[in-house]
C-alpha positions in Angstrom: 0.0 0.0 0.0 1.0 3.3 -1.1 1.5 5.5 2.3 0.8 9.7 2.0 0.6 12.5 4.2 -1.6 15.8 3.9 1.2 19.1 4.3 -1.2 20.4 7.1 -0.1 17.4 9.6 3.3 19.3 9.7 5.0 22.2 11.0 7.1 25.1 8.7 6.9 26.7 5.0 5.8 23.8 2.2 9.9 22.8 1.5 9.9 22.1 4.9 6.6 19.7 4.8 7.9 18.2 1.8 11.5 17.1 2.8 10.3 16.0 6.1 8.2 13.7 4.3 10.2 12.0 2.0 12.8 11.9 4.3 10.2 9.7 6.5 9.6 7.3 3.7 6.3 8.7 2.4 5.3 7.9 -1.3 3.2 11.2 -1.7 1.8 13.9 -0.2 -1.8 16.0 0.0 -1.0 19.7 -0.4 -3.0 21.9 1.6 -4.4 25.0 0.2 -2.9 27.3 2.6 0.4 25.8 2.7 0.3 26.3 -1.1 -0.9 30.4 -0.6 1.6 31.0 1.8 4.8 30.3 0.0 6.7 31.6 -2.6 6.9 28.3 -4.6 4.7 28.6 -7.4 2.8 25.2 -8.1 5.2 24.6 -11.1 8.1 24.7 -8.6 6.1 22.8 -6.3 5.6 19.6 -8.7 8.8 20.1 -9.5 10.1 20.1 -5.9 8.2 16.8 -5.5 9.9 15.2 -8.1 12.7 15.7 -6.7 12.0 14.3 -3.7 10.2 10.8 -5.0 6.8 12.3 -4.1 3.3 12.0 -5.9 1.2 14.9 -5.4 -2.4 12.6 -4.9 -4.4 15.5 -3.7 -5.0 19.0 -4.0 -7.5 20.3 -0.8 -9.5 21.5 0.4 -12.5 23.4 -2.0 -15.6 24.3 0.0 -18.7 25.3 0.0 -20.2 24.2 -3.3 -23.1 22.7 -3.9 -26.8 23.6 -3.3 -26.4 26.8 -3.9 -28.8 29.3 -5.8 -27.4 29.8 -9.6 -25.5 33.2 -9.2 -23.3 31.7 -6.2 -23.4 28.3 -8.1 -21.6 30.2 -11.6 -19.0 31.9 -9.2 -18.3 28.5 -7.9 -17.6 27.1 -11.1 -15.2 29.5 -11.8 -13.4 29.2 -8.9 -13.2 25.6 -9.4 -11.6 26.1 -13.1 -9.3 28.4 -11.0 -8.4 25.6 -9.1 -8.2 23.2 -11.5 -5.4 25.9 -13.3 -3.3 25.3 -10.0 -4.1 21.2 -10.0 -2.3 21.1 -13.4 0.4 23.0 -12.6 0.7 20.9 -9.2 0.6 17.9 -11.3 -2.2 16.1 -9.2 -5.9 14.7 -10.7 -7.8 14.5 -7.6 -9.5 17.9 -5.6 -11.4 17.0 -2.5 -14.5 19.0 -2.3 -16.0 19.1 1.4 -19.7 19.3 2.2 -21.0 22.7 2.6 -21.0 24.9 5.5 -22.0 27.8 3.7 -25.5 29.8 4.6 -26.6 30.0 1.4 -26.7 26.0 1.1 -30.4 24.6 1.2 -31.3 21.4 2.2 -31.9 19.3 -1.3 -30.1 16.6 -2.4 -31.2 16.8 -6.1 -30.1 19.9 -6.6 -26.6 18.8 -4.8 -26.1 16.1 -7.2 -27.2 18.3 -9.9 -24.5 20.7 -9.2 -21.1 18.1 -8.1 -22.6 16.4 -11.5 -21.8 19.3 -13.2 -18.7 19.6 -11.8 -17.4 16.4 -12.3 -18.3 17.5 -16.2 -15.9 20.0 -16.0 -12.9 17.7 -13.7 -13.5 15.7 -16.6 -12.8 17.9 -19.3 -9.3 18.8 -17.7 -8.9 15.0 -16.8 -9.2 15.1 -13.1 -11.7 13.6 -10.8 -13.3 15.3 -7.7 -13.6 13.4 -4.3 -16.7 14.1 -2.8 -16.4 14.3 1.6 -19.4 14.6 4.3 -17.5 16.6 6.8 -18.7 15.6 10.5 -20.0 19.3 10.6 -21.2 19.9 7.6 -24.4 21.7 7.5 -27.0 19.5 5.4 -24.3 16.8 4.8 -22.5 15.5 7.8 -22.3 11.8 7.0 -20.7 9.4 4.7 -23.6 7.7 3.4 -25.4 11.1 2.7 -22.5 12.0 0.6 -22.8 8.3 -0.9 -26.4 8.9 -1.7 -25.7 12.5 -3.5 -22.6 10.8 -5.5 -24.8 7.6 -6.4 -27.6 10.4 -7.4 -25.1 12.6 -9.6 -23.8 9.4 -11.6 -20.6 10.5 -13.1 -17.4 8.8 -13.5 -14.9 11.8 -12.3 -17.0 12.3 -9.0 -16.2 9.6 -6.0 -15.6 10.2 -2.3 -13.1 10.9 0.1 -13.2 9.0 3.0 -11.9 10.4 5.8 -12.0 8.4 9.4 -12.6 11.4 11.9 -15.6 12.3 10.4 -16.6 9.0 10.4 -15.9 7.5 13.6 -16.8 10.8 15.5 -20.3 10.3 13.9 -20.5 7.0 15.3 -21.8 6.0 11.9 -22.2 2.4 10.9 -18.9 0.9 9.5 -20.2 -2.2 8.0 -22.1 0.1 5.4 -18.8 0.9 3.7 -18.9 -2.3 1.7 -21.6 -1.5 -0.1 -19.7 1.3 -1.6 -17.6 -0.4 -5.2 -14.1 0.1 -4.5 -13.6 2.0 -8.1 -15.9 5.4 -6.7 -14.0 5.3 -3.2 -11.3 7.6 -4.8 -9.2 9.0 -1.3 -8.6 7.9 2.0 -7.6 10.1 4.5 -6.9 9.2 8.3 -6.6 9.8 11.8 -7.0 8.9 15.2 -8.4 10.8 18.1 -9.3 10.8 21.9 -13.0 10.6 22.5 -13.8 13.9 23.9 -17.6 15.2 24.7 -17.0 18.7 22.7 -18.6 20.7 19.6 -17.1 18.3 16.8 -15.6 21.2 14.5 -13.2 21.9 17.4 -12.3 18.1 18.7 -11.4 18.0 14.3 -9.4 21.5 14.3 -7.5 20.6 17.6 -7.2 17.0 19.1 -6.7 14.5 15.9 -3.4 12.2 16.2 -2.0 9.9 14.3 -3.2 6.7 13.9 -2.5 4.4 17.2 -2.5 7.3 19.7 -6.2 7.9 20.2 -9.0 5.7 20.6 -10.8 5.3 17.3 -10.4 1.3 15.9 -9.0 2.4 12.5 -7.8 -1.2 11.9 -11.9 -1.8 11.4 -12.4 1.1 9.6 -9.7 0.8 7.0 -10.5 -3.4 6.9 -14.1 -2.3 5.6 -12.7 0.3 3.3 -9.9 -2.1 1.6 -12.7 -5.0 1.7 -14.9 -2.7 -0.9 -11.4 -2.7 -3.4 -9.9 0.5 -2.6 -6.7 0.4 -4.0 -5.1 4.0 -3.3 -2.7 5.3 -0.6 -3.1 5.1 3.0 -3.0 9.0 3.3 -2.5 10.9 7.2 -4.5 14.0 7.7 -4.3 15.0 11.4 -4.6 18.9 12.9 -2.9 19.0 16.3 -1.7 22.0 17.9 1.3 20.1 19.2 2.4 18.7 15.2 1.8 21.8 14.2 4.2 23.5 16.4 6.8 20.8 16.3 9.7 19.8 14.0 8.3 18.7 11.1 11.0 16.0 10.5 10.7 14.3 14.1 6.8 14.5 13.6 7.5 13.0 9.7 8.7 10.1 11.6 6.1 10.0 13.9 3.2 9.7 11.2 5.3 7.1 9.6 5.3 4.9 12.4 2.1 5.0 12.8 1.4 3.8 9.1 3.4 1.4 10.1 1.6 0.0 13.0 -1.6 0.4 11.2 -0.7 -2.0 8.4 0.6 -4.3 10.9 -3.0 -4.1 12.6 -4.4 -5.5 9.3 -2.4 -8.0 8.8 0.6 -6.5 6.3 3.7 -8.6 7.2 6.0 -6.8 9.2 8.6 -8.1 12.3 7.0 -9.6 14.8 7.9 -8.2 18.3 9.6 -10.7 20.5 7.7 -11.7 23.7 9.4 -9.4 26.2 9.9 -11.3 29.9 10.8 -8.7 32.3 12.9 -5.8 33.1 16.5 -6.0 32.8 17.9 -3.7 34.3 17.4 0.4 35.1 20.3 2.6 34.9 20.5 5.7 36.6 23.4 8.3 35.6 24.5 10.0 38.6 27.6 12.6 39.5 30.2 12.9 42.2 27.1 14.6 44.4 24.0 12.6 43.3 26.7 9.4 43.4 26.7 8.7 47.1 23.1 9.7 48.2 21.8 6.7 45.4 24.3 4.6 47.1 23.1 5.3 50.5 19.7 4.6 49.6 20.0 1.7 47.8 22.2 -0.2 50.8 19.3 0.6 53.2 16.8 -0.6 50.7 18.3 -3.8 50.9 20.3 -3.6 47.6 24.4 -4.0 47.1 26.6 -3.3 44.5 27.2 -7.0 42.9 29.5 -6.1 40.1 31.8 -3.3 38.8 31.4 -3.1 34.4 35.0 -4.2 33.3 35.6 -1.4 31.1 33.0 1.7 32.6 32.4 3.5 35.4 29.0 1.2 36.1 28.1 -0.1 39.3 25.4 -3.4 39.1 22.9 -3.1 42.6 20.8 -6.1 42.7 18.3 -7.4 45.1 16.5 -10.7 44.2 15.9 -9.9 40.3 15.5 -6.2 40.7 18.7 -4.7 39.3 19.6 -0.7 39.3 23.1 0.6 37.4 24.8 3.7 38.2 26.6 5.1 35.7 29.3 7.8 37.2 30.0 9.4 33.4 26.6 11.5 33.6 25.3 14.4 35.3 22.7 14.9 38.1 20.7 11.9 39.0 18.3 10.6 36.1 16.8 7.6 34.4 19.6 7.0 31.5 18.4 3.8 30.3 16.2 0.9 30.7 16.8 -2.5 29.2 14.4 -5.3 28.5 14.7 -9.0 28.6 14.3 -10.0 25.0 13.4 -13.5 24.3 15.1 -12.2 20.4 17.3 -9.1 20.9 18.5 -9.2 17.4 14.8 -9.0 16.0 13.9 -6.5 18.9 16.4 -4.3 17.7 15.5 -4.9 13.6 11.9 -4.1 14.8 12.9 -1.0 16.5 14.6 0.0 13.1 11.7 -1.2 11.0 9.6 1.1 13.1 11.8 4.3 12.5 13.6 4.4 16.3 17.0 6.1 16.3 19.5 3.0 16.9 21.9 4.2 19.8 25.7 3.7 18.7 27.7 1.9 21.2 31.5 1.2 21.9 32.4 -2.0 23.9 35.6 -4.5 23.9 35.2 -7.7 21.7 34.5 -9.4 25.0 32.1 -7.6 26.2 28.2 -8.0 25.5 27.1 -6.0 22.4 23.7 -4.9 23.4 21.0 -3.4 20.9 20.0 0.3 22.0 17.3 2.8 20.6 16.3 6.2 21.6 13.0 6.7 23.1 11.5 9.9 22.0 12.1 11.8 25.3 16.3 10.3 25.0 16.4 7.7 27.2 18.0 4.6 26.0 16.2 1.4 25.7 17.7 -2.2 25.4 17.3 -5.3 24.5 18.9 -8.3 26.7 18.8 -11.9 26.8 21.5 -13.5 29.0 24.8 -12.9 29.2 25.6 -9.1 29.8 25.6 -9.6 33.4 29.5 -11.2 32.5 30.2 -7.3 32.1 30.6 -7.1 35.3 33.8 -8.2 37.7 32.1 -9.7 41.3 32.6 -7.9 44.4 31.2 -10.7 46.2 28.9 -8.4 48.1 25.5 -10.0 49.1 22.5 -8.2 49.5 21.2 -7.9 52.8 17.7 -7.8 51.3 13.9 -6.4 52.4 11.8 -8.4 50.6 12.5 -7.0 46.8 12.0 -9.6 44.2 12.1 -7.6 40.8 11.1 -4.3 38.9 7.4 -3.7 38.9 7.4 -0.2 36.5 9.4 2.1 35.2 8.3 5.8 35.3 9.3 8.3 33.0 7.9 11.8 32.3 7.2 13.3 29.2 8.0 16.8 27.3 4.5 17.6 26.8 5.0 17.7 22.5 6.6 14.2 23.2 4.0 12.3 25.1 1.5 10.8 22.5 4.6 10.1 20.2 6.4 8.1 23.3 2.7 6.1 24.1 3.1 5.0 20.0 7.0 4.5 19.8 6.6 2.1 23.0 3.6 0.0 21.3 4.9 0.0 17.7 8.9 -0.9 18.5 8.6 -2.6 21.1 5.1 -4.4 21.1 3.7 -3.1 24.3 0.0 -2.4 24.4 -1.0 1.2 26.1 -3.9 1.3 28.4 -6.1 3.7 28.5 -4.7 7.4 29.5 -6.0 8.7 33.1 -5.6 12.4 34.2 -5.5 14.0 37.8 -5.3 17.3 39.6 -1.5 17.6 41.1 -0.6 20.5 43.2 1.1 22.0 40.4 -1.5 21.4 37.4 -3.3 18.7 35.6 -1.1 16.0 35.0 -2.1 12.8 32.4 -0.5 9.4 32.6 -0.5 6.5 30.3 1.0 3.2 31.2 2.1 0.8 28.5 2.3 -3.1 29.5 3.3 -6.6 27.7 0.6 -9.1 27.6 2.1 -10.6 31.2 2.0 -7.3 32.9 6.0 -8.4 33.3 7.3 -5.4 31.7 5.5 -1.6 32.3 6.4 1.5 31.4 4.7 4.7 33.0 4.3 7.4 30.5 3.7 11.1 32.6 3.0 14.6 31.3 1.9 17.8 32.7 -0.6 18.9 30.7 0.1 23.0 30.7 3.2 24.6 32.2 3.2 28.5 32.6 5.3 30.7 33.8 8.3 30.6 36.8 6.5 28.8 39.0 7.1 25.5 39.0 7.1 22.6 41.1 10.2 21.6 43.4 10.5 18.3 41.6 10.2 19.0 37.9 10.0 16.2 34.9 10.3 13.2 38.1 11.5 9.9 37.6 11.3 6.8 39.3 11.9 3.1 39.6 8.9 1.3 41.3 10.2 -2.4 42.9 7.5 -5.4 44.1 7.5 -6.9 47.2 5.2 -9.7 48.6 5.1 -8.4 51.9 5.4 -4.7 51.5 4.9 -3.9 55.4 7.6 -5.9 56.5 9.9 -4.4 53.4 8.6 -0.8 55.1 9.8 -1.9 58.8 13.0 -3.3 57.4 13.8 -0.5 55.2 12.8 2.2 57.8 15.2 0.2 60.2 18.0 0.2 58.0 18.0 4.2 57.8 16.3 4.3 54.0 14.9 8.1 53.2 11.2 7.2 53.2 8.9 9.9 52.2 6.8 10.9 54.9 2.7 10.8 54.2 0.3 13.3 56.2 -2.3 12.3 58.8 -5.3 14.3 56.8 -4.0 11.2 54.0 -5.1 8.5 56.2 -8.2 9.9 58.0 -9.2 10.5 54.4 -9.1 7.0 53.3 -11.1 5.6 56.8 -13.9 7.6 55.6 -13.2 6.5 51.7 -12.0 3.2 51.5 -12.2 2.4 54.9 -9.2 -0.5 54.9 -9.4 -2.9 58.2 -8.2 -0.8 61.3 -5.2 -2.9 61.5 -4.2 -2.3 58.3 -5.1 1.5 58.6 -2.8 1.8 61.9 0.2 -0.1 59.8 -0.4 2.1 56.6 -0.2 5.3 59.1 2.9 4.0 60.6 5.0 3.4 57.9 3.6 6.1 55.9 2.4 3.5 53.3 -0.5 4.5 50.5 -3.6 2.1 49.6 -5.4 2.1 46.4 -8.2 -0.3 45.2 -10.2 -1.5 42.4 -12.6 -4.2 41.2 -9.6 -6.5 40.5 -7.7 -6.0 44.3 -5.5 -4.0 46.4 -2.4 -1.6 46.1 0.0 -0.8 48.5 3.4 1.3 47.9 5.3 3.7 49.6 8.0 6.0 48.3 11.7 7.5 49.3 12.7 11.3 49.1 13.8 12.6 46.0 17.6 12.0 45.4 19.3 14.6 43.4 16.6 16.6 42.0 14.0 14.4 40.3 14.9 11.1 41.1 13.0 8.8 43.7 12.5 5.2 44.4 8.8 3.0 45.1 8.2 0.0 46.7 4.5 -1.7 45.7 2.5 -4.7 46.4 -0.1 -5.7 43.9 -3.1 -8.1 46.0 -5.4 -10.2 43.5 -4.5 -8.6 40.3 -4.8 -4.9 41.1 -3.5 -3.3 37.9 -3.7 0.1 38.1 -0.9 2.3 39.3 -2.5 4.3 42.8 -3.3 7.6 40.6 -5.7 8.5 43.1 -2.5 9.0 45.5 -0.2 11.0 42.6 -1.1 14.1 44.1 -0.1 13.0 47.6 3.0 11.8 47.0 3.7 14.9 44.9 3.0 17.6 47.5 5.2 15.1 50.1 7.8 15.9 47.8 7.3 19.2 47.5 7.3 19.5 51.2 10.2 17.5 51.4 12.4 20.1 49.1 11.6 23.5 50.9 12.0 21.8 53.9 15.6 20.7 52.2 15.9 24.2 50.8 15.4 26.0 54.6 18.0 23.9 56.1 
């Protein structure tokens, strides 16, 4: 299948739009009018741009406000559709997308609608070109794909078809399974995109909120089934207006619509690599400085951990506790998450995934002895790598035990997001490495509205927490910016509190008003309640079971560390407590700050 992408879906002039796109591998392009009206390309320089390039021109959009009109507005129409026409030619495209009308002086009659795209098929005809015919969700008379079906089927004429485009279909809610009535030959465009499902006027959820395909909720993989099941045989075309794309570089977002293409044609069935089943995390490596160095280290001893092995050839320190296993890499800055590595039942075909899916492979120096381990680049830069055995041999033994509270292995990973990054990280995480998102939740933090999105593997072995806050203004800002953490299980999370608390570990410290809160809420067993109080430990439930976890201070300046238990498949990840734990951090800097 031929892949395309409309120039609105990117940022900058039209060169811009254009070499971002072939650079991402796209076979041709939609030119929007206004990219076309704004530049200093005429649409001779344009085609010949394209050509250049390797891309088709397969659309020239949009035209508006047509048809059933009275007969003065309908003869100024007509010329401004030769007028277009003019530019098509020049452009080198045969197809103009023509949008239901919005206009006022529309009326509400289908003959004479057909009457009128008839005639203009006539004249597409004449200049061999064809017009695509599209119910926009808003449109006023004709807002849905099988009214524009009816008025196409009514006008009979070989140069007029539709455009089907899949937000104003699926925001409709209109009945799929009608597509394939449609013959295949008088589908002539195909434009998607994927969306959130938002309760909001429909002309604005279009203009504002559409993504690319795998980041919102819509099934396109139905959609486009029905659509190819009728014949279609043109390009799977992208045609998304978001803010963020709009604002961002169009080459990065390029690859981005690409790699959603990509995932799409996965979804129905186009052969691609198959992801390896993923079994766990690795490892988590945390770069750290001559400051941040010694404060991880303290922590981790009195959570139980010791440092196992020392890498042969780098400054990397391997903590383990039971299967949990933390690096610290002394060659970085201030304390972050550098890296996270997953156990790959196929590294090499994780990593030739991760390239088939457009992720940046990470360059890596090691000795001929050493492990060579596959790296990408997430989109916000953190490494990400695929391990089987054997890299543990890296490291020399120290012979150090660990003296242990109850740790057995990683439960999550948390990372958070620059806010133009997060949808792209939710699809890079599902397409390269297989990982299916769940559904996005959002919660008032001290400091704003914060949205999360966890991706998982089928076994819940291997998470990934994706964070973002949603609208950041101004100088005032939280004292624990763009945090981090590494969340560890324990089967008996209590007595890994006790132990940890014993050993000297910096556990964050949760308020009273918390727990007299969740007695009125939740109302745990007053045992339980007096424990969770003691050791400052927070409770979440849901229909599936219980969640306990406690946290540690922040070490450095966005780094911290949780412990969880998950009772009877709970498998959320305590949202409802986000905002306590946040202002406990906060508290837990000024108080810092003072001293």
């Amino acid at each position: 299948m031929r892949r395309g992408i409309a120039t609105v879906c990117l940022s900058g002039t039209i060169e811009d739009k254009l070499t971002a796109a072939a650079a991402a591998g796209f076979d041709g392009v939609e030119i929007f009018e206004n990219d076309l009206i704004v530049s200093t390309l005429s649409p001779g320089e344009v085609r010949r741009r394209c050509d250049d390039l390797g891309l088709s021109v397969d659309l020239y959009q949009p035209f508006r406000d047509f048809e059933a009109v009275p007969p003065p507005v309908f003869e100024a129409n007509l010329r401004r559709a030769e007028r277009k026409f003019d530019v098509m030619e020049q452009l080198g495209t045969g197809t103009m997308l023509v949008c239901s009308s919005v206009s006022p002086d529309a009326v509400d009659d289908d003959d004479l609608a057909a009457e009128q795209v008839h005639a203009l098929g006539v004249r597409a005809a004449r200049r061999g070109m064809r017009i695509a015919y599209e119910a926009l969700a808003w449109g006023r008379f004709v807002d849905t794909y099988d009214h524009s079906w009816r008025i196409v089927r009514r006008a009979d004429h070989p140069a007029l078809g539709l455009c089907l485009d899949s937000f104003h279909v699926l925001s409709r809610g209109s009945d799929l399974s009608l597509i394939r009535t449609i013959p295949g030959e008088k589908i002539f465009f195909l434009q998607l995109a994927d969306a959130p499902r938002l309760h909001m006027d429909v002309l604005q959820w279009s203009r504002h909120h559409r993504l690319f395909p795998g980041q919102g909720a819509f099934d396109l993989t139905a959609f486009v089934g029905h659509v190819l099941a009728t014949g279609y045989d043109g390009p799977l075309s992208l045609e998304v207006f978001n803010d963020v794309f709009r604002q961002s570089d169009p080459g990065r977002a390029a690859v981005d619509a690409m790699r959603s293409v990509l995932g799409l044609e996965e979804s129905l069935g186009e052969p691609a690599i198959a992801a390896p089943e993923l079994t766990g995390h690795a490892f988590t490596e945390l770069t750290v400085d001559p400051v941040t160095g010694p404060q991880l280290v303290r922590a981790l001893t009195a959570m139980g951990f010791a440092r196992t092995g020392q890498h042969r050839s780098k400054p990397v320190q391997l903590w383990t506790q039971g299967a949990a296993r933390v690096l610290l890499n002394e060659t970085g800055g201030p304390a972050e998450i550098g890296a996270l590595a997953v156990e790959s039942a196929d590294p090499a075909r994780s990593a030739s995934r991760a390239e088939y899916f457009h992720a940046p492979v990470l360059p890596r120096e090691h000795r001929a002895d050493e492990a060579d381990l596959s790296a990408v680049t997430a989109p916000d830069g953190t490494a990400v790598f695929f391990c089987r055995d054997g890299w543990q041999a890296d490291f020399e033994p120290t012979g150090a035990t660990a003296a242990g509270a109850g740790l057995l292995a990683t439960d999550h990973v948390s990372l958070s997001q620059p806010f133009d990054n997060f949808d792209e990280a939710a699809l890079f995480y599902r397409t390269v490495l297989g990982l299916d998102p769940e559904m996005p939740t959002e919660f008032a933090a001290p400091f704003g509205l914060i949205r999360s999105r966890a991706v998982t593997n089928p076994s819940n072995t291997v998470r990934v927490a994706l964070n973002v806050a949603l609208l950041r203004r101004g100088d005032w800002a939280p004292g624990v910016p763009d945090p981090q953490h590494i969340a560890f299980t324990s089967d008996d999370l209590m007595a890994s509190a006790k132990a940890m608390r014993a050993a000297g570990a910096p556990l964050l410290e949760i308020p009273a008003n918390y727990y007299d809160d969740l007695d009125a809420g939740l109302a745990p067993t007053p045992g339980l309640l007096a424990a969770l109080r003691e050791y400052s430990v927070l409770y979440d439930r849901d229909e599936h079971g219980e969640y306990l976890h406690f946290y540690t201070e922040v070490l450095g300046s966005r780094v911290f560390f949780e412990v969880v238990q998950r009772i009877d498949g709970y498998r959320g990840y305590g949202a409802a407590n986000a905002p306590v734990r946040m202002a406990a951090h906060r508290r837990q800097r000024l108080s810092r700050q003072a001293d």
